[in-house]
C-alpha positions in Angstrom: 0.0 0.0 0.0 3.1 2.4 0.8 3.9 1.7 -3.0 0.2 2.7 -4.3 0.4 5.4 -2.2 3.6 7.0 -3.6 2.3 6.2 -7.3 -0.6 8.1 -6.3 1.1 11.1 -5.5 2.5 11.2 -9.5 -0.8 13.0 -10.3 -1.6 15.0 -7.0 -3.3 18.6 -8.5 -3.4 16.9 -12.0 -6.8 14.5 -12.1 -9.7 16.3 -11.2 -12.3 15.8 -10.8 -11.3 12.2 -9.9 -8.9 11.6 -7.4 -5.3 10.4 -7.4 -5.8 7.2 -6.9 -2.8 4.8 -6.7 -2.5 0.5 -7.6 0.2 -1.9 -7.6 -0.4 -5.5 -8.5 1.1 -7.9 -6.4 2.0 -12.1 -7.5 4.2 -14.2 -5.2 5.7 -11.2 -3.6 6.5 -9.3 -6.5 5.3 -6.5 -8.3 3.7 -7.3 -11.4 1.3 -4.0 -12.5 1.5 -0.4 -11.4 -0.6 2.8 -12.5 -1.9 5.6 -11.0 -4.6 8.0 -11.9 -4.0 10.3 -15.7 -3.9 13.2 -15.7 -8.2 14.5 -16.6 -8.6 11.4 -14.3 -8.4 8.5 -17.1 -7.5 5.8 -17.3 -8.0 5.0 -13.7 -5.2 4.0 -11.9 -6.3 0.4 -10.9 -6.7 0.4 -14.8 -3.2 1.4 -15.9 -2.4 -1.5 -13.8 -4.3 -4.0 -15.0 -3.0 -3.2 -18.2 0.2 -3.5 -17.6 0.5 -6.7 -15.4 -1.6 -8.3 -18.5 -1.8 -12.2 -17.8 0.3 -11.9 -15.0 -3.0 -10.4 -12.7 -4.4 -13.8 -12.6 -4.4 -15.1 -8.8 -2.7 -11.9 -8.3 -3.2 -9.3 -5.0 -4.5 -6.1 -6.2 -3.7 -3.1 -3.5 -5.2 0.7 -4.7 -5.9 3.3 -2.4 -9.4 4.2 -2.9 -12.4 1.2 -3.4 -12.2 0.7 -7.2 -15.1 2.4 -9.0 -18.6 0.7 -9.6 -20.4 3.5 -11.9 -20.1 3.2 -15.8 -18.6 6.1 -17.5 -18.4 6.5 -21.5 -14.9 7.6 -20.7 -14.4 4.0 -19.8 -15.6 0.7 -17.9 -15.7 0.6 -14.2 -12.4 -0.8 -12.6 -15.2 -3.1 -10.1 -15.5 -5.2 -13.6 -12.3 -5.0 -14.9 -10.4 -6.6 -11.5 -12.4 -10.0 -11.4 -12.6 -10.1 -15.4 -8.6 -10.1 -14.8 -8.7 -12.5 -12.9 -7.5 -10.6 -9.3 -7.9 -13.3 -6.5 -7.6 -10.5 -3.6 -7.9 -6.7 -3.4 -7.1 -4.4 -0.5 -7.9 -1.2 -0.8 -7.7 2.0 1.9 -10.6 4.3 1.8 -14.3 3.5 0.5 -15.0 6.2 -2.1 -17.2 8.5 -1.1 -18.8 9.1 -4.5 -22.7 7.9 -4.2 -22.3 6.4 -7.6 -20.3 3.7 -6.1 -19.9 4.5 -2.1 -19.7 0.6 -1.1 -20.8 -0.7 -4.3 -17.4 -1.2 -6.1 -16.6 -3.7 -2.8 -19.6 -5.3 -2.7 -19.5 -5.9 -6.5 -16.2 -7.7 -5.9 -17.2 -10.0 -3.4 -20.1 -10.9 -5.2 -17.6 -11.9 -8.4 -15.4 -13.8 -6.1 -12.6 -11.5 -5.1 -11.6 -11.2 -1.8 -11.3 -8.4 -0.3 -9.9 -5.7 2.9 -10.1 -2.1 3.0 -9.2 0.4 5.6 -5.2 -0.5 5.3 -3.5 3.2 5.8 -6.4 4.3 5.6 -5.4 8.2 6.7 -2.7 8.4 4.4 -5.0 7.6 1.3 -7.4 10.3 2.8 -5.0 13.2 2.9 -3.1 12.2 -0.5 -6.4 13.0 -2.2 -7.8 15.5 0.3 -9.5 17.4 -2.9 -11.2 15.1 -4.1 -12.9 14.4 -0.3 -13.5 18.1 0.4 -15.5 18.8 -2.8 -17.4 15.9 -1.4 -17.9 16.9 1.6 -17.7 20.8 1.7 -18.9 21.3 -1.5 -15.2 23.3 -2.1 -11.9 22.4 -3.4 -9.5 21.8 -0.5 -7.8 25.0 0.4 -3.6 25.4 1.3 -2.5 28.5 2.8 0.8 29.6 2.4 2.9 31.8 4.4 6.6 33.0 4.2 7.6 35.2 7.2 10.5 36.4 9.6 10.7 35.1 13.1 8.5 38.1 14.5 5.8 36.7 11.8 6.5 39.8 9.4 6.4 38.7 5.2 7.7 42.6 4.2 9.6 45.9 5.4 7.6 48.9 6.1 7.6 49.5 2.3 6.4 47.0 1.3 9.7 45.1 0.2 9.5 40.8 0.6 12.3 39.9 -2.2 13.4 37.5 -0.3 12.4 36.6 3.0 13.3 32.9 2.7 16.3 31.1 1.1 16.7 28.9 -2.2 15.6 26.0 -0.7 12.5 26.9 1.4 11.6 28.6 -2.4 11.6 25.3 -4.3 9.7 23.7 -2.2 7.3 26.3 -2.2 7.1 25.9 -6.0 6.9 22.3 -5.5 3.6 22.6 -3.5 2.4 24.7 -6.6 2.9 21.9 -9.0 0.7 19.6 -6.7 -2.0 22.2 -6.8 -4.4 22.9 -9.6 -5.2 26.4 -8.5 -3.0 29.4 -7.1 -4.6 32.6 -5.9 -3.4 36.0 -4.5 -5.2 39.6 -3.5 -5.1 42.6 -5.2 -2.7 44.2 -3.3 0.0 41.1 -4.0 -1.0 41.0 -7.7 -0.2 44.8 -8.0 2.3 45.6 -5.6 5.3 41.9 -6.3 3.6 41.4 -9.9 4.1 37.3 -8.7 4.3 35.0 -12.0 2.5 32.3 -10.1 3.7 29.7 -11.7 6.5 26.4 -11.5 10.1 27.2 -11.9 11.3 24.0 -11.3 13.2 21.7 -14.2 10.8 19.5 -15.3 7.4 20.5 -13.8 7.2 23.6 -15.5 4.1 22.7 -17.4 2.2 22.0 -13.8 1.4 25.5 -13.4 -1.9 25.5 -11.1 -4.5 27.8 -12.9 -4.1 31.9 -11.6 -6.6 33.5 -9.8 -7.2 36.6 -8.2 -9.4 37.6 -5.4 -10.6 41.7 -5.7 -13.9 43.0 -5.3 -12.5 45.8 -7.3 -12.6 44.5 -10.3 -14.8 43.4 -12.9 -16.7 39.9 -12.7 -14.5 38.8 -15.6 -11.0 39.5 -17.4 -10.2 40.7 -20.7 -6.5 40.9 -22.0 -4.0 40.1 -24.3 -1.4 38.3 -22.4 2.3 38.9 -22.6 4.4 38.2 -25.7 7.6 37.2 -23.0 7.4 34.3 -21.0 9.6 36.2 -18.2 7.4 38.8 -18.1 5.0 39.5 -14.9 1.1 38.8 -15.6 -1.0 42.1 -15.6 -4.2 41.1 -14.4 -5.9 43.9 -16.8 -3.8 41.8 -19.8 -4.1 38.2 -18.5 -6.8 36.1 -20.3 -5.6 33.4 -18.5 -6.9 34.7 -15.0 -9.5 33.7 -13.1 -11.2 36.2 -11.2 -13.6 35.7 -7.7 -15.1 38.1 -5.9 -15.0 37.0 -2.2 -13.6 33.5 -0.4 -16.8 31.7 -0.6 -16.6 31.9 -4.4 -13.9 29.4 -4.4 -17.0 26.5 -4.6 -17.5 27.8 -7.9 -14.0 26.9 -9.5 -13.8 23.9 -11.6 -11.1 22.2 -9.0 -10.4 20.3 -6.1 -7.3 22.1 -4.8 -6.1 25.6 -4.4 -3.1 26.9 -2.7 -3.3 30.6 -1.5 -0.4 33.1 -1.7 -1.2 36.0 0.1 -1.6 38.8 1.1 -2.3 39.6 4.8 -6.0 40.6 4.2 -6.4 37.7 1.6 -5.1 35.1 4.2 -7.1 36.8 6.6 -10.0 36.6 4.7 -10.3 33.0 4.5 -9.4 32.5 7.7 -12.3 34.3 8.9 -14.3 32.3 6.8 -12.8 29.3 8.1 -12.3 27.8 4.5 -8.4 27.1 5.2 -7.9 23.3 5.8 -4.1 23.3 5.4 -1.6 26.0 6.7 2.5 25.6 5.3 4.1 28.2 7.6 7.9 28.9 6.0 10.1 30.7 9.0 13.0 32.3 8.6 15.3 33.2 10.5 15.7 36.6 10.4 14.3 39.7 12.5 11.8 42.4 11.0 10.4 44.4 13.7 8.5 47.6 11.9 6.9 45.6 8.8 3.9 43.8 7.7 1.8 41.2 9.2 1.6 37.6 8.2 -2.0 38.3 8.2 -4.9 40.7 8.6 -7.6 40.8 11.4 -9.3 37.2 11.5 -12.3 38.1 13.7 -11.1 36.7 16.5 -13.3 37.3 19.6 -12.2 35.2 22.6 -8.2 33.7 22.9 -10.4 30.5 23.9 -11.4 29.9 19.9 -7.9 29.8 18.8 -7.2 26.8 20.7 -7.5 22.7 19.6 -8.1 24.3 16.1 -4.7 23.4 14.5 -2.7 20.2 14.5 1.0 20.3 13.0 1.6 17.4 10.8 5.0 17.9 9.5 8.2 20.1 10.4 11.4 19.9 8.9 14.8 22.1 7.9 14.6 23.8 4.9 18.5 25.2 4.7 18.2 27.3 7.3 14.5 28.0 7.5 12.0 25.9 9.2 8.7 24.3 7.5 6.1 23.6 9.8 2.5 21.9 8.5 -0.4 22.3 10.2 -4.1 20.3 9.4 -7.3 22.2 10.7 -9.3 19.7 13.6 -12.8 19.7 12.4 
């Protein structure tokens, strides 16, 4: 399952709106068939591996980390037919999909073809490699990622305004890697106009997993006209970007076609979905470095009692970064 689960993570921000599901194909201890989910979500991952263990699936272990699918699709049969056709003695799988269309049935079809099969096997791994997928589901919203890159004294610019950089080389690229596992990016006005980001993936060889841009202002218009820029170096100009999305206020975010969206900043933008309470995922990037007169992290969150800020986070993950520190934290709901 460890296996499945790091194959799923090849198209993390990529296969919406299915999830990232991963499958390896197990016979007499080894691997025989691996896939994971495509990118547009086909073919399935359980799928890819059928197709590539071949005759070698027969009386084989099949291990994928969601239940395989039990709905018909004209993009292609569902996987629940496919495993016992292939002749897959055993199946373990991690999470039961929550997608009514099969919800249950993709197991119980299984068992009713023969297969054997166990499910709940890392279980809250699975859950949080495809966390998009589950909060569409369940929130109606893509999962939301809020990044934030500040001094020790929680500051992300000088008086002025100037953030070029606050954190080194290394705490960058991974920054730019949790873009290219994201399939939207989104900033405020004030970030947009005043560091003119590029928003997208400068790292060799995920360049073209660029989330989609969008831009959070009230200020403008409901939609984006522009030309674009002839020079791939050149800053976006939201008045000039075609490519932009544009949404009004935090709760639009249900409206975008995606599952996952990573936000940028700035302090009233991060602020602003805080107080709406749509942030499920906070990467806090700390430098080590002293500010004092600057700008806040964030804005006013509506706080009204120091008892509501407690049992709200968890931290997840913390690690060096060169010499700044990553810290992860999941929001307890």
């Amino acid at each position: 399952m460890g296996a499945a689960l790091a194959l799923g993570e090849r198209g993390r921000g990529r296969t919406a709106p299915n999830p990232n599901v991963g499958c390896v194909i197990v016979k007499d201890g080894v691997v025989v068939g691996r896939g994971w989910t495509q990118p547009g979500g086909r073919p399935h991952a359980e799928a890819m591996a059928l197709d590539h263990a071949g005759g070698k699936s027969r009386g084989a272990t099949l291990y994928a980390t969601l239940e395989p699918c039990a709905h018909d699709s004209e993009r292609g049969p569902a996987c629940a037919d496919l495993i016992p056709a292939a002749g897959i003695a055993r199946v373990v799988a991690a999470v039961e999909d929550p997608d009514p269309r099969t919800a249950g049935k993709g197991f119980d079809r299984l068992r009713a073809a023969g297969v054997e099969v166990k499910t709940g096997v890392r279980e809250a791994e699975a859950l949080a490699s495809f966390a998009g997928f589950i909060a569409r589901r369940r929130f109606g919203r893509p999962f939301v990622t809020l990044k934030l890159a500040t001094s020790l004294d929680g500051r992300i610019a000088l008086p002025d305004g100037s953030s070029r950089w606050i954190t080194g080389e290394a705490a960058r690229a991974h920054a730019h890697l949790e873009r290219s596992r994201h399939e939207g990016i989104l900033v405020g006005r004030g970030t947009w106009e005043t560091d003119q980001p590029r928003l997208d993936v400068r790292l060799e060889g995920l360049e073209d997993r660029a989330p989609v841009r969008i831009l959070l202002s009230s200020l403008v218009p409901s939609a984006v006209e522009g030309r674009g820029s002839d020079s791939p170096d050149a800053p976006l100009d939201c008045a000039r970007d075609e490519r932009m999305l544009l949404i009004n206020q935090p709760k639009d975010i249900a409206a975008l076609p995606l599952d996952t969206l990573l936000v940028e900043g700035g302090a009233e933008t991060a602020a602003s979905f805080l107080r709406a309470d749509l942030v499920d995922r906070l990467l806090l990037y700390r430098a080590p470095i002293l500010i004092g007169a600057g700008k806040a992290a964030i804005g006013d969150i509506g706080l009204g009692d120091l008892a509501d800020a407690h049992e709200r986070w968890a931290l997840t993950d913390a690690r060096m970064l060169g010499s700044d520190r990553l810290e992860v934290y999941e929001r307890q709901r």
